[in-house]
N, CA, C and O atoms as a GROMACS GRO file, in nm:
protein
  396
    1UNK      N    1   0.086  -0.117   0.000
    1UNK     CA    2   0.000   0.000   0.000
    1UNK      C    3   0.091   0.124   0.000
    1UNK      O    4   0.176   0.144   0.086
    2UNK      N    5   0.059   0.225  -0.130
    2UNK     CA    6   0.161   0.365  -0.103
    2UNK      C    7   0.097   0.462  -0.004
    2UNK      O    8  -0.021   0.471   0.028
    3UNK      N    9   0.211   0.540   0.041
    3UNK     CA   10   0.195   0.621   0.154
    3UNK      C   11   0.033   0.718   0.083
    3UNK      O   12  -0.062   0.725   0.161
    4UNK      N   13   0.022   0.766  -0.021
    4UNK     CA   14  -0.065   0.789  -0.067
    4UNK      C   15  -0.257   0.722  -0.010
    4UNK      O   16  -0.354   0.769   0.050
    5UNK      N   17  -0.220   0.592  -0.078
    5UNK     CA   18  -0.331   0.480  -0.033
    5UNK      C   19  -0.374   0.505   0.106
    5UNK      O   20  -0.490   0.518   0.143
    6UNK      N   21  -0.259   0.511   0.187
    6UNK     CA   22  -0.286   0.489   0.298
    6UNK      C   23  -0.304   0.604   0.411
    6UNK      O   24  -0.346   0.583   0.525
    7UNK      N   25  -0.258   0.747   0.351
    7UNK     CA   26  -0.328   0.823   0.378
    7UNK      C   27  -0.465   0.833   0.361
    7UNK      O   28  -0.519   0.877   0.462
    8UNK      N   29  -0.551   0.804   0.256
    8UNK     CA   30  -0.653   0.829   0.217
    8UNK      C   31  -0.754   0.689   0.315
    8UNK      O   32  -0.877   0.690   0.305
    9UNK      N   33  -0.708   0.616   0.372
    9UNK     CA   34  -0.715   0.498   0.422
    9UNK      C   35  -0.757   0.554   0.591
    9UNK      O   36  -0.861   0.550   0.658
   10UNK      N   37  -0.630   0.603   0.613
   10UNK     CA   38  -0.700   0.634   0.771
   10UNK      C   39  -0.764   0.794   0.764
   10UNK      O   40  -0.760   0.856   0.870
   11UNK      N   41  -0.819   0.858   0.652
   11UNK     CA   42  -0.901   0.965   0.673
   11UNK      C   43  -1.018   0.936   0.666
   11UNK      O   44  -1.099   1.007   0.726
   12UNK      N   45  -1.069   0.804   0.580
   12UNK     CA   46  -1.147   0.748   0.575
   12UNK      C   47  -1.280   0.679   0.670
   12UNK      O   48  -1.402   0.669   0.680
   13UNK      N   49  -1.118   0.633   0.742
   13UNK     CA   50  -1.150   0.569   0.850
   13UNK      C   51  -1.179   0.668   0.957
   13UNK      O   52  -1.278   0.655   1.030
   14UNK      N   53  -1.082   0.780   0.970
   14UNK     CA   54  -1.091   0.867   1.098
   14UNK      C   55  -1.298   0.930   1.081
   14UNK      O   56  -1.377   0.960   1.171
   15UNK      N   57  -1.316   0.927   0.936
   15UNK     CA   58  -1.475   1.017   0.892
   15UNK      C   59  -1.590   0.910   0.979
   15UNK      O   60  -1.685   0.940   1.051
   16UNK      N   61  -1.545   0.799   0.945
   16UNK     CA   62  -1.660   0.684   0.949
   16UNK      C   63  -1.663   0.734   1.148
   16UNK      O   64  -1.758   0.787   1.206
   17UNK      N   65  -1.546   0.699   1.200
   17UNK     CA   66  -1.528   0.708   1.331
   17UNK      C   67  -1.617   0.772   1.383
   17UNK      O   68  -1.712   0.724   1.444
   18UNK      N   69  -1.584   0.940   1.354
   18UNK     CA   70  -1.674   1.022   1.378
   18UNK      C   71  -1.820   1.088   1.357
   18UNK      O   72  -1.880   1.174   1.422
   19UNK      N   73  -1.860   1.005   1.225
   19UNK     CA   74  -1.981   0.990   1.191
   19UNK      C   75  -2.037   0.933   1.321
   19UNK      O   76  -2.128   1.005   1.364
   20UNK      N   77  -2.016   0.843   1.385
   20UNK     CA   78  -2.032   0.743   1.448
   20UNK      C   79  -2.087   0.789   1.600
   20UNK      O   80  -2.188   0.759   1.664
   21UNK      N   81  -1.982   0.868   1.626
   21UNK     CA   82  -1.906   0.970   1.761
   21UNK      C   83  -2.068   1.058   1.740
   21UNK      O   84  -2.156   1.046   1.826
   22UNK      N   85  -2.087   1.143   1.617
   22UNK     CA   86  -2.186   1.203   1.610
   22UNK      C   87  -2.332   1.179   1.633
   22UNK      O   88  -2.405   1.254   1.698
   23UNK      N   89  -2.367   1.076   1.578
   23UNK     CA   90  -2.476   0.951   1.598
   23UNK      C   91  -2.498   0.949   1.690
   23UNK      O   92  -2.607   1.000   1.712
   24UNK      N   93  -2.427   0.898   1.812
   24UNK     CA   94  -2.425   0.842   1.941
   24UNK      C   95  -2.446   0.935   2.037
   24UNK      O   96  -2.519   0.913   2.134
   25UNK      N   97  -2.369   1.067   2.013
   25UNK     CA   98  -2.442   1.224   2.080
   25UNK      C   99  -2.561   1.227   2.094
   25UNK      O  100  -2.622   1.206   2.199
   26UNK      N  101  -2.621   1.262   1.950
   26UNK     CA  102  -2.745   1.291   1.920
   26UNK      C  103  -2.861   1.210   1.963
   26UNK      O  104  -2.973   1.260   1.971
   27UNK      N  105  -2.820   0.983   2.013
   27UNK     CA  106  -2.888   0.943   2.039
   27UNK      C  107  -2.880   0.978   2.154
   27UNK      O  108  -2.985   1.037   2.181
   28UNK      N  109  -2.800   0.973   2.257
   28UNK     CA  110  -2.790   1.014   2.377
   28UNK      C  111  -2.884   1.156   2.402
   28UNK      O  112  -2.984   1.158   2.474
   29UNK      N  113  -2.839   1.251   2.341
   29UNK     CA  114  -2.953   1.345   2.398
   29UNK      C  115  -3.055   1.348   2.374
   29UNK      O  116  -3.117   1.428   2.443
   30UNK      N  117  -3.125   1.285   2.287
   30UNK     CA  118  -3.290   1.217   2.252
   30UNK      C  119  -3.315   1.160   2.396
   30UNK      O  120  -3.406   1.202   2.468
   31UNK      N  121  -3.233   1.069   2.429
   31UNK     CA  122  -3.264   1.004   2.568
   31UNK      C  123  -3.257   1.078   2.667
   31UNK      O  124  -3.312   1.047   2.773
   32UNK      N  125  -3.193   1.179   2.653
   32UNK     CA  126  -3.159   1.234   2.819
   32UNK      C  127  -3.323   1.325   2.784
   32UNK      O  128  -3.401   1.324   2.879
   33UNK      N  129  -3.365   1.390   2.673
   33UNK     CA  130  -3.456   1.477   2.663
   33UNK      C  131  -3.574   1.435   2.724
   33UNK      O  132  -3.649   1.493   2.802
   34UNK      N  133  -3.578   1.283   2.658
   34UNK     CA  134  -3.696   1.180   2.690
   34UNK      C  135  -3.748   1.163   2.843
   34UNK      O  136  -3.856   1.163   2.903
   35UNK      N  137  -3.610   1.150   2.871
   35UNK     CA  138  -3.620   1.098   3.048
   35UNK      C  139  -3.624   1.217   3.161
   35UNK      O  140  -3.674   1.220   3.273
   36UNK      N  141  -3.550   1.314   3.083
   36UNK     CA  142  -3.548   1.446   3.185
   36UNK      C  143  -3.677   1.637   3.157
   36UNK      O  144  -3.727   1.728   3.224
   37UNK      N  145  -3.668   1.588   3.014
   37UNK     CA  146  -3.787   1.678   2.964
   37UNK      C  147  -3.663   1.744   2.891
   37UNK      O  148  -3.550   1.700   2.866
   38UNK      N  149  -3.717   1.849   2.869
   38UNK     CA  150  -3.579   1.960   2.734
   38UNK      C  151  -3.512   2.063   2.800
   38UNK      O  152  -3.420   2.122   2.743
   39UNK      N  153  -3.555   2.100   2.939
   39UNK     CA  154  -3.432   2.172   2.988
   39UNK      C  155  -3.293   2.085   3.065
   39UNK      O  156  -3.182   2.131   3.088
   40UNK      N  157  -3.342   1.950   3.093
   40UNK     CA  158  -3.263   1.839   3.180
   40UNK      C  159  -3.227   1.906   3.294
   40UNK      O  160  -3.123   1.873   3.350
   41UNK      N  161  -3.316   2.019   3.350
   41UNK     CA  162  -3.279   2.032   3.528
   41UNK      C  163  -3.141   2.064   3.530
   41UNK      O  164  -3.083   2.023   3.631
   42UNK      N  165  -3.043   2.150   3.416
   42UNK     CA  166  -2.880   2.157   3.424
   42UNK      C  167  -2.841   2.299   3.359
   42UNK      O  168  -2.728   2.348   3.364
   43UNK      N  169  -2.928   2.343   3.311
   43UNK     CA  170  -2.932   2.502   3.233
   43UNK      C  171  -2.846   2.481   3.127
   43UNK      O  172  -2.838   2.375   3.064
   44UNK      N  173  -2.778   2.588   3.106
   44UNK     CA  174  -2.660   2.610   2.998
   44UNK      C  175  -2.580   2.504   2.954
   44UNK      O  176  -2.555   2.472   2.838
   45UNK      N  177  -2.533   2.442   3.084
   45UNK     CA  178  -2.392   2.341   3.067
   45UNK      C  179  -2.479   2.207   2.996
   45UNK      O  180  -2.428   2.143   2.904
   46UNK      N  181  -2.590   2.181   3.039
   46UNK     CA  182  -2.680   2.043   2.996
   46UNK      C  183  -2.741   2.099   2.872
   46UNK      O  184  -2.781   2.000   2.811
   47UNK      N  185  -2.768   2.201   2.807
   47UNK     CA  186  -2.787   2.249   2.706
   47UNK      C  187  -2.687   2.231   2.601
   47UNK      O  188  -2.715   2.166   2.500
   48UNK      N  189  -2.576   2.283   2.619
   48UNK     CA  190  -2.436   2.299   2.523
   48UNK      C  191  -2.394   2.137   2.523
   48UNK      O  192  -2.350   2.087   2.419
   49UNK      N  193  -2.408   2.064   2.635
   49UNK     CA  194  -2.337   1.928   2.563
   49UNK      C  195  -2.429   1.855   2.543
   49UNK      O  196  -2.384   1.776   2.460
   50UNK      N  197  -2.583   1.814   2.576
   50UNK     CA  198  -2.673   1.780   2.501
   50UNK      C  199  -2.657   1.756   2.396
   50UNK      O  200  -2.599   1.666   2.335
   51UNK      N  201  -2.766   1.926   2.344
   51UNK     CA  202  -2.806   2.013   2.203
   51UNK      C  203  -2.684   1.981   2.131
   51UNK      O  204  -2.711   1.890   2.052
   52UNK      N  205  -2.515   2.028   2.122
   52UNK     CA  206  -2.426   2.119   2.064
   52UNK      C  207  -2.286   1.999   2.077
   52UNK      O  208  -2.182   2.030   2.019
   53UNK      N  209  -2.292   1.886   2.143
   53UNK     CA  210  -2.167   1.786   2.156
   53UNK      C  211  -2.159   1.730   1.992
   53UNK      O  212  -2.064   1.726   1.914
   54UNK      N  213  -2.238   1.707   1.983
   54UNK     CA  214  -2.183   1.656   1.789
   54UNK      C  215  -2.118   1.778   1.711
   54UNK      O  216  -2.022   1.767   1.634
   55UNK      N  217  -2.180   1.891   1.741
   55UNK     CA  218  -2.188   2.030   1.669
   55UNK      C  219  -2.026   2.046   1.679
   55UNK      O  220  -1.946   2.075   1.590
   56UNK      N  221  -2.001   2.014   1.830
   56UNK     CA  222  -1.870   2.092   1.864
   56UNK      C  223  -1.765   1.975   1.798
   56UNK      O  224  -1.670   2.007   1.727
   57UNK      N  225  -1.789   1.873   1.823
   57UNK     CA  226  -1.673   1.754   1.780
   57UNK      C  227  -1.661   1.793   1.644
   57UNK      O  228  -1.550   1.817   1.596
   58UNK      N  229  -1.732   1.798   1.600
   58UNK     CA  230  -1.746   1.817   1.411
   58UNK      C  231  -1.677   1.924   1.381
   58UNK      O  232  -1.593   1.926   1.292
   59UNK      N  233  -1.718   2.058   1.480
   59UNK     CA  234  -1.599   2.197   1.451
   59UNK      C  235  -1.466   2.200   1.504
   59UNK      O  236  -1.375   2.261   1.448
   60UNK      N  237  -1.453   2.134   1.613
   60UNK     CA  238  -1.328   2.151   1.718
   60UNK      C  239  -1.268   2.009   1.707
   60UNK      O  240  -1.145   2.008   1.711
   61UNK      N  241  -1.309   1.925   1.698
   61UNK     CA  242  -1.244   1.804   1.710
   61UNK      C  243  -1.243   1.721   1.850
   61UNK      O  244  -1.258   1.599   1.861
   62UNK      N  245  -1.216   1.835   1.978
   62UNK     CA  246  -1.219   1.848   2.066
   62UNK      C  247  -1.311   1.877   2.190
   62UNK      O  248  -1.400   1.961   2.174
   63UNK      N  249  -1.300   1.815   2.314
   63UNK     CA  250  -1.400   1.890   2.378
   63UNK      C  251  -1.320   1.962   2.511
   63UNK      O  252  -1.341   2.014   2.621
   64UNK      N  253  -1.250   1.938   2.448
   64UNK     CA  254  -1.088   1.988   2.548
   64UNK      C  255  -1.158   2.147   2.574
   64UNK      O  256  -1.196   2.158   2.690
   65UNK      N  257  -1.176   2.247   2.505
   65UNK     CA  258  -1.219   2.370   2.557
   65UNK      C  259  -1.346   2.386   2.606
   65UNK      O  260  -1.377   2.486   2.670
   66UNK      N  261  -1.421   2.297   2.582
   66UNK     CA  262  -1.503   2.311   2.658
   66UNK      C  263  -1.534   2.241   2.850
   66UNK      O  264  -1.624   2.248   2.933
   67UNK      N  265  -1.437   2.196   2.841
   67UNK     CA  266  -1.434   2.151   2.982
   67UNK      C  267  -1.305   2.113   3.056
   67UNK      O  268  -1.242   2.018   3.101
   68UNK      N  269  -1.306   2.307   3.036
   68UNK     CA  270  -1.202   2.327   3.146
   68UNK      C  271  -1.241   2.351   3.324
   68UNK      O  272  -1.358   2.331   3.358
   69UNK      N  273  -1.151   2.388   3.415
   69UNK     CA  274  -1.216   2.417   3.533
   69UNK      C  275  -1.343   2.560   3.544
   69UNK      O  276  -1.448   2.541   3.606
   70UNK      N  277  -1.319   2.673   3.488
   70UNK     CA  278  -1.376   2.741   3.463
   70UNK      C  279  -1.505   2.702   3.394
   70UNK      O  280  -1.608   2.745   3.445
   71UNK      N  281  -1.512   2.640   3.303
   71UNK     CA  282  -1.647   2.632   3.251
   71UNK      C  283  -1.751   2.485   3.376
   71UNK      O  284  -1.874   2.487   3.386
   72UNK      N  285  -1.666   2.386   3.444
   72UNK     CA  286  -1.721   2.292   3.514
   72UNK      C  287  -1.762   2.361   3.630
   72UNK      O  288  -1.858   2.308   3.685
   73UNK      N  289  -1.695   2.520   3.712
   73UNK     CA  290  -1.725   2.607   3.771
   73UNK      C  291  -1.847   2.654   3.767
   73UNK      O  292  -1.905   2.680   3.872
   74UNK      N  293  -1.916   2.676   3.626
   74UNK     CA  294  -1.985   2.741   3.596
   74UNK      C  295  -2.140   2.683   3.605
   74UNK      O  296  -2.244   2.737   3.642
   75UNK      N  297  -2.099   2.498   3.538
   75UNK     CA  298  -2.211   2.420   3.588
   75UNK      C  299  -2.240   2.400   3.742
   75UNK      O  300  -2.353   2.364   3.777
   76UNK      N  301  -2.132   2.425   3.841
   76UNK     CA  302  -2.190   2.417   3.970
   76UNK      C  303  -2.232   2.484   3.988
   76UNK      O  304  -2.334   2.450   4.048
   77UNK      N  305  -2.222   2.658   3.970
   77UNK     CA  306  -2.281   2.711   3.984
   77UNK      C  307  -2.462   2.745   3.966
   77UNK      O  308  -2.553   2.802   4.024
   78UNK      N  309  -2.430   2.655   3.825
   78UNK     CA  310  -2.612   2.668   3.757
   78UNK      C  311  -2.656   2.577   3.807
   78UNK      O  312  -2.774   2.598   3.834
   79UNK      N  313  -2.603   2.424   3.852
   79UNK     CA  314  -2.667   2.318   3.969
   79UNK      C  315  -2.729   2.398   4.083
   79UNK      O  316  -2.851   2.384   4.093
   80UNK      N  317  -2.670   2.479   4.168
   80UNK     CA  318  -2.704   2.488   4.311
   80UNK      C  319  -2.808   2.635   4.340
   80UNK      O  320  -2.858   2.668   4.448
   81UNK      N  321  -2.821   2.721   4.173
   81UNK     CA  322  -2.916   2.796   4.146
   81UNK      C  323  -3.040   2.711   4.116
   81UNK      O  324  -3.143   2.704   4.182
   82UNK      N  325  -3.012   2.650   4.009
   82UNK     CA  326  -3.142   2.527   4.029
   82UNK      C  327  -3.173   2.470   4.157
   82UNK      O  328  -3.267   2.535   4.203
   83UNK      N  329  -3.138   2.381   4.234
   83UNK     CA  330  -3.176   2.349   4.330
   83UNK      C  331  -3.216   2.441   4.417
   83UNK      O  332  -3.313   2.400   4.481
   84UNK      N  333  -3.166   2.603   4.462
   84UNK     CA  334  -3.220   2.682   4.482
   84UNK      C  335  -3.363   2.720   4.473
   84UNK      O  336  -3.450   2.750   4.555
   85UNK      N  337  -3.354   2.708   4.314
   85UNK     CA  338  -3.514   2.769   4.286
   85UNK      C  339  -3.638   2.668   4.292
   85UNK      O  340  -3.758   2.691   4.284
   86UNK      N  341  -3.555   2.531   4.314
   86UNK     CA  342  -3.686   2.429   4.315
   86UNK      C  343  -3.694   2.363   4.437
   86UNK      O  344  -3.594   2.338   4.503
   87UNK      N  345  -3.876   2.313   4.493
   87UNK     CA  346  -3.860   2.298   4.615
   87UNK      C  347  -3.879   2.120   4.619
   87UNK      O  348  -3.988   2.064   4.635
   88UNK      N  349  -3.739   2.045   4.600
   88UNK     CA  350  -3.730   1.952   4.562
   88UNK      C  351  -3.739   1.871   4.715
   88UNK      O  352  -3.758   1.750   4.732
   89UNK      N  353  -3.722   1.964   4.808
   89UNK     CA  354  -3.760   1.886   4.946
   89UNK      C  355  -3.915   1.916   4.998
   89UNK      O  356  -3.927   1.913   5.120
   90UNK      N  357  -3.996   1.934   4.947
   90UNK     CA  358  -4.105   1.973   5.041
   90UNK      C  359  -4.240   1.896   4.891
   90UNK      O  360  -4.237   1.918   4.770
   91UNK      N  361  -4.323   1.822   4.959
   91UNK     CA  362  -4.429   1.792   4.906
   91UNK      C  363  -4.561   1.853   4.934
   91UNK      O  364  -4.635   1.809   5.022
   92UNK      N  365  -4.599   1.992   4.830
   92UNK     CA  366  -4.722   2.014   4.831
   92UNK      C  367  -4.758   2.096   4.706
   92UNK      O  368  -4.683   2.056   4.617
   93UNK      N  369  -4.827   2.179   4.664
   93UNK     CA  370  -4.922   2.166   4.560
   93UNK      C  371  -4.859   2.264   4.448
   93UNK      O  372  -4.912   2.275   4.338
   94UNK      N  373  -4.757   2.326   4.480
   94UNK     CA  374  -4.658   2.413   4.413
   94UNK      C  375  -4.483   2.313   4.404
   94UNK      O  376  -4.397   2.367   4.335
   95UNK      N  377  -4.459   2.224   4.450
   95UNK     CA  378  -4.379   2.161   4.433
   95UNK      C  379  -4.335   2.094   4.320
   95UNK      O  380  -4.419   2.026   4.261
   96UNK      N  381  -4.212   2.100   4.275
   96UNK     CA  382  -4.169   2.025   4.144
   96UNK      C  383  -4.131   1.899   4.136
   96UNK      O  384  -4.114   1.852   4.024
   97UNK      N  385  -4.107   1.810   4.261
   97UNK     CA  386  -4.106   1.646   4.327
   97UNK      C  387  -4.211   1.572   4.229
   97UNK      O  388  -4.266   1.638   4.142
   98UNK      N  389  -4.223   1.507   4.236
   98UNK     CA  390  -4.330   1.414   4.167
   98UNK      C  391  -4.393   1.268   4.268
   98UNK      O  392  -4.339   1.159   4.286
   99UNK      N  393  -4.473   1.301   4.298
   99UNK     CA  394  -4.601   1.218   4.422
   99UNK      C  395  -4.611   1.052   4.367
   99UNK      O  396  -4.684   0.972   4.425
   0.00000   0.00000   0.00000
């Protein structure tokens, strides 16, 4: 096989890969949508890798910038505002718990 061939060989291969990589995103967040509803109880951060994880692999290659300490900062932060705003300990007629 010439170096040629075989370039064209593992780009091939690297496309199929990530076709693949992409697929598997997209089924995944069908499921998480399914099971959690369309905001998934996570704001922004459960939004962007949801919605936008195929989007980003496909542009960046990477998810290296997106999850650095600063941005995992940012999901705790939007966790403990959520839990904040919902009254996930108390059962009565304004509560977001499920009976």
């Amino acid at each position: 096989m010439s170096s040629e061939e075989w370039d064209e060989t593992v780009v091939s291969l690297a496309y199929e890969i990530k076709q693949d990589l992409i697929i598997l995103c997209k089924e995944w967040g069908l499921q998480l949508c399914e099971s959690f509803g369309p905001l998934l109880g996570m704001g922004d951060y459960g939004h962007l890798v949801i919605q936008h994880a195929s989007t980003m692999m496909r542009s960046f290659r990477s998810m290296k910038e997106f999850s650095n300490q600063g941005f995992e900062s940012s999901h705790k932060a939007d966790c403990g505002l959520y839990q904040q705003a919902t009254n996930n300990d108390m059962m009565s007629k304004d509560c977001s718990g499920l009976l």
